[in-house]
C-alpha positions in Angstrom: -27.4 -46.0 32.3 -30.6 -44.2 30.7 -30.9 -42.4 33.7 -27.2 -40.8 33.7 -28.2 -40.0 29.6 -31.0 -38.1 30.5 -29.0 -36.8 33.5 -26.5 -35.5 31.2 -28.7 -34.1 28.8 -31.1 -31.9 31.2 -27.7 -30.2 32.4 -26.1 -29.3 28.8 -29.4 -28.3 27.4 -29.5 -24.9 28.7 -25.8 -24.6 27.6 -26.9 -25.8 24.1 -30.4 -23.5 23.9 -27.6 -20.4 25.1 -25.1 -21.5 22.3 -28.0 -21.4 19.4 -29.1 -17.9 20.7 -26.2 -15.7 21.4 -24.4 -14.0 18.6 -21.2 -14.9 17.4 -18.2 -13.1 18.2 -18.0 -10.9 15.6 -21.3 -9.8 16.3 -20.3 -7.6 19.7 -19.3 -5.3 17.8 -19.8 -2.5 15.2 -18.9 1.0 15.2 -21.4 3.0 16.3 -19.6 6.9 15.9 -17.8 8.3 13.4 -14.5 6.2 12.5 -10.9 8.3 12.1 -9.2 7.1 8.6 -5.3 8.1 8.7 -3.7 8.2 5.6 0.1 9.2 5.5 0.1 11.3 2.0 -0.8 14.1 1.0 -4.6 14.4 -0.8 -4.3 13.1 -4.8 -1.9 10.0 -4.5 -2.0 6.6 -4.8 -2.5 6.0 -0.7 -5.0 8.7 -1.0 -7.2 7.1 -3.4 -7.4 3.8 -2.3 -8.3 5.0 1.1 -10.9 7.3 -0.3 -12.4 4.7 -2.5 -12.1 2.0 1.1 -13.9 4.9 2.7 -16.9 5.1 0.4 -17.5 1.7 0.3 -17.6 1.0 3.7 -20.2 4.1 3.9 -22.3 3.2 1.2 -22.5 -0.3 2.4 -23.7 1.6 5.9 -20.8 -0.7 7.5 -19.9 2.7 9.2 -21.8 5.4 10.1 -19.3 8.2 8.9 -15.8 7.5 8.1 -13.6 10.8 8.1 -10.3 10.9 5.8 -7.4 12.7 7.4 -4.0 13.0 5.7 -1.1 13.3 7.5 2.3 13.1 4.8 5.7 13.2 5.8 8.4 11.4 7.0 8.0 8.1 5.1 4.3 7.9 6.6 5.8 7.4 10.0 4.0 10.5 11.0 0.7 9.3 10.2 1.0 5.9 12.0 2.6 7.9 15.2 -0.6 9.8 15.3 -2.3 5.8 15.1 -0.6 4.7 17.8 -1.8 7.4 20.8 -5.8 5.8 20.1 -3.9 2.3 21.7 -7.1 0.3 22.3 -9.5 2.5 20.4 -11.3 0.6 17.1 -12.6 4.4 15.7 -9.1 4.9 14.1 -7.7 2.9 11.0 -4.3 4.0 9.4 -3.4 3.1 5.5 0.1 2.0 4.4 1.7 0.9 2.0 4.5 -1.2 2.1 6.6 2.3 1.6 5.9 2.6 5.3 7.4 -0.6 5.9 10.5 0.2 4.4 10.8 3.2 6.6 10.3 0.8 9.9 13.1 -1.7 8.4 15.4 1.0 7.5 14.7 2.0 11.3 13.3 5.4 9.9 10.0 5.2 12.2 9.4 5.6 15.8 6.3 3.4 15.6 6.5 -0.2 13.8 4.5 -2.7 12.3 4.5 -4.4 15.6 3.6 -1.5 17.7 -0.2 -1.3 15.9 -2.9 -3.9 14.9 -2.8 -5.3 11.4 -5.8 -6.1 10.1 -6.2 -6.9 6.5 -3.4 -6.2 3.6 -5.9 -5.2 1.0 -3.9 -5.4 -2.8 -0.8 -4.7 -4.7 -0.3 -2.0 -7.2 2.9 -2.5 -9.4 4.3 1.0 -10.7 5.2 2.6 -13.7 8.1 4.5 -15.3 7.1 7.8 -17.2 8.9 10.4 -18.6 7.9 14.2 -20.5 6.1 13.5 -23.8 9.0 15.1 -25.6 12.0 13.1 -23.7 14.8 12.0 -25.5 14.1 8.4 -23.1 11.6 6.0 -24.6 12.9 3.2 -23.0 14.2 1.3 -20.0 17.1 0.8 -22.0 17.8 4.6 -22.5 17.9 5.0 -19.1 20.4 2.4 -18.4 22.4 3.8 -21.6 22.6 7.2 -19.8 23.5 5.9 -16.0 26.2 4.3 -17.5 28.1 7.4 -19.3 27.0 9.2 -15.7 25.3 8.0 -13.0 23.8 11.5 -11.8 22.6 11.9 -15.5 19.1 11.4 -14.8 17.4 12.5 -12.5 14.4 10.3 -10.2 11.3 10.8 -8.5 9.0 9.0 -6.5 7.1 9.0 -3.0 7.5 8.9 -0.4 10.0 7.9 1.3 13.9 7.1 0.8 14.5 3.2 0.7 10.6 2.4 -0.4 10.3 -0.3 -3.1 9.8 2.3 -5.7 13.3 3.3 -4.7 14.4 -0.2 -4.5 14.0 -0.9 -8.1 15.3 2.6 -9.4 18.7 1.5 -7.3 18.3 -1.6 -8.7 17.9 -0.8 -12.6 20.8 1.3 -11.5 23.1 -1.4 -10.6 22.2 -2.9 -13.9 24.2 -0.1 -15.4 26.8 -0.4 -13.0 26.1 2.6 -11.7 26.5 3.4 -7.7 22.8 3.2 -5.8 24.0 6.6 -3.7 25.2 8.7 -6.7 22.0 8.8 -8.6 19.9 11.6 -8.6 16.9 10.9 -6.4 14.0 13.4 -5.4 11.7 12.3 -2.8 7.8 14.2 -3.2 4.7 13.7 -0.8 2.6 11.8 -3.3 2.8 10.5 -6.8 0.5 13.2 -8.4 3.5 15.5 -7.4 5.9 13.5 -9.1 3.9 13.1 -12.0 3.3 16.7 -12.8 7.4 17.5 -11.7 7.9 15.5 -14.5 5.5 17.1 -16.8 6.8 20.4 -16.0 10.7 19.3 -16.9 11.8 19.6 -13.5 12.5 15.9 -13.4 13.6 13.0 -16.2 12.1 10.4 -15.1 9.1 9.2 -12.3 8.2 6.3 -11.5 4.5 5.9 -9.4 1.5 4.5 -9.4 -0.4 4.0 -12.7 -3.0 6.2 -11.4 -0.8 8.9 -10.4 0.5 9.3 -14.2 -2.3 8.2 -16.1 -4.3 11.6 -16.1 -1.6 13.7 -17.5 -0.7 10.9 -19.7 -4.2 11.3 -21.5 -3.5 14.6 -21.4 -0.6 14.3 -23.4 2.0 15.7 -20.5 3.3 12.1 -20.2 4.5 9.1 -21.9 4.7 6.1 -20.1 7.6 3.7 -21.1 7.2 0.9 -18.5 5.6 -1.0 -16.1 8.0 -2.3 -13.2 6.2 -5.8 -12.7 6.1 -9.1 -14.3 3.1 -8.8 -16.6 1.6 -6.2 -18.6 -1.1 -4.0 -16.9 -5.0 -4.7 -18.2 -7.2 -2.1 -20.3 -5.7 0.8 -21.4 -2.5 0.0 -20.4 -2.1 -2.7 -22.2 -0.1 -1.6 -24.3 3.0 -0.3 -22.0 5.8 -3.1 -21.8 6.9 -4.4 -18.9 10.9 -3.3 -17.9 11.3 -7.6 -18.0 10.4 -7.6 -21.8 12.9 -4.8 -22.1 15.5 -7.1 -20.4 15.7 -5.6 -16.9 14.2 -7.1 -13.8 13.9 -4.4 -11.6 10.0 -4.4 -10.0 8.5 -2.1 -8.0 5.2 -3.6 -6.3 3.7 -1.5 -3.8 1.1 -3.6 -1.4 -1.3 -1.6 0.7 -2.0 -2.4 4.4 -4.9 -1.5 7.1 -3.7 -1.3 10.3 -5.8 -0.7 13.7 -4.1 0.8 17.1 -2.6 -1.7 19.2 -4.8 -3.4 22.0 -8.2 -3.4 20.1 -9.9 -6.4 21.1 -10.2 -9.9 19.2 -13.9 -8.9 18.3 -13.1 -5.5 16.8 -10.2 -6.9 15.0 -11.9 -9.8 13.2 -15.3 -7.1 12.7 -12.8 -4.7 10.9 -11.1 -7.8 9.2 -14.7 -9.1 7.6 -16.3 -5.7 7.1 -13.1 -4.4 5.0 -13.1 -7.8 2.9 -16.8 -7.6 2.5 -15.8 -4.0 1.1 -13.3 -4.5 -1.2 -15.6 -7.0 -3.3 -17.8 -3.9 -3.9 -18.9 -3.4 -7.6 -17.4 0.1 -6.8 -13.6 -1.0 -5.2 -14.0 -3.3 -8.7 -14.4 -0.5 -10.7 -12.0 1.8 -9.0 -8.9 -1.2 -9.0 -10.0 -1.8 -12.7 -9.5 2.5 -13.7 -6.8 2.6 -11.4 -4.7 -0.8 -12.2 -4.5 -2.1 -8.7 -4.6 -6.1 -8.0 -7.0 -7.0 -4.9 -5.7 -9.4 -2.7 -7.0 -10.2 0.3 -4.9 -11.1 3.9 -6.8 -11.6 7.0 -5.4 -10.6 10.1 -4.5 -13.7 11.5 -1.9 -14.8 8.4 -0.9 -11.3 8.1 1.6 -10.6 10.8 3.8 -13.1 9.2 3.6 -11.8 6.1 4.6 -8.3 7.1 7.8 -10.3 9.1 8.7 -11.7 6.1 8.4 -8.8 4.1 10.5 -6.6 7.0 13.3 -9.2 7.1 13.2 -9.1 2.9 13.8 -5.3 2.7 16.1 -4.9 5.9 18.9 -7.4 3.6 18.3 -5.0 0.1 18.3 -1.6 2.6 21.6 -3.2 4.0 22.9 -3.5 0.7 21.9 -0.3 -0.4 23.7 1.2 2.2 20.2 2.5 4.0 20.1 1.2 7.3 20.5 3.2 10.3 
């Protein structure tokens, strides 16, 4: 019996010394040339931003050689993510959504879905706010539900970047509250929320409703006053002080979560590297300095939980969209 024991043990031990020395999986890997960032808004917005502020973490943290932004708006961010999907098998190009893109895919809006790339990590939620001209007449939630109901088409709506997204979601929504018809309020659609923001400081629009960020420069500035925030707790810092549309008696949120996706076909190595190295990233002392100025919430959704999320999510908004009367 010794004999067999030592037998054993003089044919695994190479196996064993190979198993201490080689790296693990997620060590065959690392980009080594300059990675492609696709972002589907226009420079300024709220997609913009975070995937700037991804982009110079990862750099700084020499995680990537070079990491080049390009922006590519329109068409609910579809465009960007058909551009993704021609690099299948190629781990040099990312593309950033946010769930507005998914919208897009569930109202069947897109060429390319959330099945037809690689995701990789959703990286945190951003709930928006309502804002109106520093001299509006609407200080509240409840003066725009007052107005909808004497006229539907009263007031007018803006918001990016696509028809159906959760910012619209909640505008139809707080419209329903005022029994007003989702379809016959007055809805402008713009290629990023620093467009809406400053349509609304102009007067060329009553209300917007976007990403803290988005508003919050002209709202220093005086252009804007912010009169909610469509999620269920109060932002932190300096907008602490903005109620909440629940505390003002409607329940009509608008979270917005934001998504990294990779082309389909990347390997299992390249996936889980991207996976790590974009966690590892986004517990930067920068990203927490950027998601406290900017209001966003990290959190974190590997790639191996996330495609179920993003089914659940796509099932959620296909049953509102349907009630909406979106679908195609």
């Amino acid at each position: 019996m010794r004999k067999i024991y030592l037998s054993i043990l003089v044919c695994i031990a190479p196996i064993l010394a190979l198993a201490q020395t080689s790296p693990s999986i997620n060590a065959t890997w690392k980009p080594d040339r300059p990675v492609v960032f696709v972002i589907g808004a226009a420079p300024g917005g709220a997609n913009d931003r975070i995937g700037r502020a991804l982009q110079r973490a990862l750099q700084d943290s020499k995680q990537v050689p070079t990491m080049l932004v390009v922006n590519k708006p329109g068409g609910g961010q579809s465009i960007a993510f058909s551009y993704l999907a021609t690099h299948t098998g190629s781990p040099y190009y990312l593309g950033l959504a946010s769930s507005s893109w998914l919208t897009t895919v569930a109202a069947g809006q897109s060429p390319v879905s959330h099945r037809d790339v690689s995701p990789i990590i959703k990286i945190l939620d951003e709930y928006q706010v309502y804002f109106v001209r520093t001299d509006s007449a609407i200080r509240t939630g409840q003066d725009i539900i007052a107005r909808l109901k004497k006229d539907a088409g009263s007031v007018s709506f803006g918001f990016s970047t696509a028809i159906g997204n959760p910012i619209h979601i909640s505008i139809a929504t707080l419209g329903r509250l005022a029994g007003a018809i989702p379809s016959k309020l007055t809805a402008v659609v713009y290629t990023s929320g620093t467009t809406t923001a400053a349509q609304v400081a102009g007067g060329h629009l009553d209300v917007g409703v976007q990403s803290p960020g988005s508003a919050w420069q002209l709202a220093q500035g005086g252009k804007l006053r912010l009169i909610a925030v469509a999620g269920p707790r109060r932002l932190p810092g300096e907008l602490a002080t903005v109620p909440t549309l629940r505390e003002q008696g409607i329940i009509a949120d608008a979270n917005v979560f934001y998504t990294i996706f990779g082309p389909k076909g990347i390997k299992p190595s390249e996936l889980s590297w991207w996976d790590q190295s974009i966690t590892q990233a986004m517990q930067s002392e920068q990203i927490r300095k950027d998601a406290e100025f900017n209001s966003w919430t990290i959190g974190i959704l590997g790639h191996r939980e996330l495609p179920q999320f993003l089914e659940r999510e796509h099932a959620s908004y296909r049953k509102t969209l349907d009630d909406m009367g979106l679908l195609k």
